[in-house]
N, C-alpha and C positions, 0 to 999 in steps of 0.2 A: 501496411497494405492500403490499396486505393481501391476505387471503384466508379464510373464513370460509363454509367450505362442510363440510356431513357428508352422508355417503351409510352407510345404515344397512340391511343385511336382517334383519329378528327376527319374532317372536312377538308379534301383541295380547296385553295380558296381562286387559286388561276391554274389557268392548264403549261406542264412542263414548259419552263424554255431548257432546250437541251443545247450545248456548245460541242464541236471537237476539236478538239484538239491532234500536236501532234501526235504521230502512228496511229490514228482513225481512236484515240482517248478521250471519251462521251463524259459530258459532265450536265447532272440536271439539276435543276432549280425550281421547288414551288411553294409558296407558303400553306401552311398547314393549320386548319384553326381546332382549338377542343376547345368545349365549352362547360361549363359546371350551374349547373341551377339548384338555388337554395333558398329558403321562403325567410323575411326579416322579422322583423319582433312584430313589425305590423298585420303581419296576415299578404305583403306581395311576393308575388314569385319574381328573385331577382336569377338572371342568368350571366354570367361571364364570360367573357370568350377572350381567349389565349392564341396568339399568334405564332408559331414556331417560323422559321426558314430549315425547310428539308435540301441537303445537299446528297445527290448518289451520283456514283463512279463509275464507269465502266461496262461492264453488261446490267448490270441492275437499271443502270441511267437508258440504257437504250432499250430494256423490259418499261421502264416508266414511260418513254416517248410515247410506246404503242398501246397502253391501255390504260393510264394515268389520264385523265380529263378532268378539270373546274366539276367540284361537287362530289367525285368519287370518295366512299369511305376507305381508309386507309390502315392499315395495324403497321407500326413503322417501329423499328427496333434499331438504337444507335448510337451515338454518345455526342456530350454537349461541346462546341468548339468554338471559343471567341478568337476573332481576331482584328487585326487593325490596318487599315489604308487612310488616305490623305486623301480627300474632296479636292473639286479644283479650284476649292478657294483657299487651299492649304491648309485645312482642317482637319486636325486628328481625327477618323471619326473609328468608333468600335461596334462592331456585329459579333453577336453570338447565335450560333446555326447547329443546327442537328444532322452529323456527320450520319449516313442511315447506311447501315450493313444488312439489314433485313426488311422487306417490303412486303407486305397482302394487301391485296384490295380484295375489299370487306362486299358484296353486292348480295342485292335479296334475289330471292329465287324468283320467276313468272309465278304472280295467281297468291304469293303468302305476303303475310301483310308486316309483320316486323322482322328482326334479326332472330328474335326468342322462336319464334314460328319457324324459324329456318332452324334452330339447332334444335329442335325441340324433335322436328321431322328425322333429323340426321340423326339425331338420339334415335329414334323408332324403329329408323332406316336400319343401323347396324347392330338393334338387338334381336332383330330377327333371322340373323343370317347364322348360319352352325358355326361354332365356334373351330378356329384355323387350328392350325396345329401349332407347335409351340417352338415356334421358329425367330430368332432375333436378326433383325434388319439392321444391319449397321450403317446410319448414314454416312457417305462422302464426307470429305471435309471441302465446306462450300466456298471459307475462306482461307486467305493465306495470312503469315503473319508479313507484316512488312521488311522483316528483320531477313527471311528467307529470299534467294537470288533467284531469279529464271532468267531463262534468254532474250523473254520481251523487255525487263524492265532495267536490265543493265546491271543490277544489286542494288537500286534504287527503288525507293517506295512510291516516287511518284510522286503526282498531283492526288491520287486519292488516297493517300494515306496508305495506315497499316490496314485495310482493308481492303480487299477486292474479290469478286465471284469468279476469278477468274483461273482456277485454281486448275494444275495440271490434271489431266484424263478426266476432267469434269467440263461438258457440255450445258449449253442452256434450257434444255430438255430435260436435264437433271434437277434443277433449281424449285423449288416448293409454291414457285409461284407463278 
């Protein structure tokens, strides 16, 4: 068994370029920075910053056009992807990109001052409300496998892979984001 999964929260570092493709198939592009800070033998605080390439498919890419902007925080859920094209000097060159099946943008409330303050409110928020009844919500299934055929994609997976939101009797009003 394999496994082939990234979960990522950073920084946009430029705002969506979004392409379509043929039958109106949206495809987005933005690099994604995270960063880690850690203090050295000396007493400095060093900090690092990682650059990802986020690649989304489909309705996801065309949810990123309209509220994805340079600087937005992002929780991105997806799997690592390299591959290879030839430069136009005839040079093998290799990219490795973060295939993204699931997208939040992460934003703070009006008036709170970190993220903790925001979940911290939403903790308070919902222990105050009387407890539901004991009811199980079954989500949709958001994606399909690529192995499965519909009408739009011919029995082909496509340019976006084995993923996509695009999943029958599921609208974009459904989606968690």
């Amino acid at each position: 068994m394999s496994i082939n999964k990234v979960i990522l929260v950073g920084n946009v570092g430029k705002d969506p370029v979004v392409r379509y493709f043929d039958k109106g198939v949206a495809k987005a592009t933005f690099p994604l920075a995270t960063s880690e800070t850690y203090t050295n033998q000396q007493g400095e605080t060093i900090t690092t910053t990682e650059w990802h390439n986020i690649v989304l498919w489909r309705s996801l890419a065309e949810v990123a056009e309209k509220t994805v902007k340079k600087g937005s925080q992002l929780y991105i859920v997806g799997k690592i992807k390299t591959r290879s094209y030839v430069d136009k000097d005839g040079n093998n060159k290799y990219i490795t990109e973060i295939l993204a099946d699931t997208m939040l943008v992460l934003e703070k409330k009006q008036g709170q001052g970190s993220y903790g303050q925001q979940a911290e409110g939403l903790k308070n928020e919902t222990s105050n409300r009387k407890p539901a009844s004991p009811e199980v919500n079954e989500p949709g299934t958001a994606y399909k496998s690529g192995t499965e055929k519909s009408d739009s994609d011919n029995g082909e997976s496509g340019p976006g892979g084995p993923f996509t939101s695009d999943a029958p009797g599921q609208n974009e009003d459904d989606l968690p984001f």
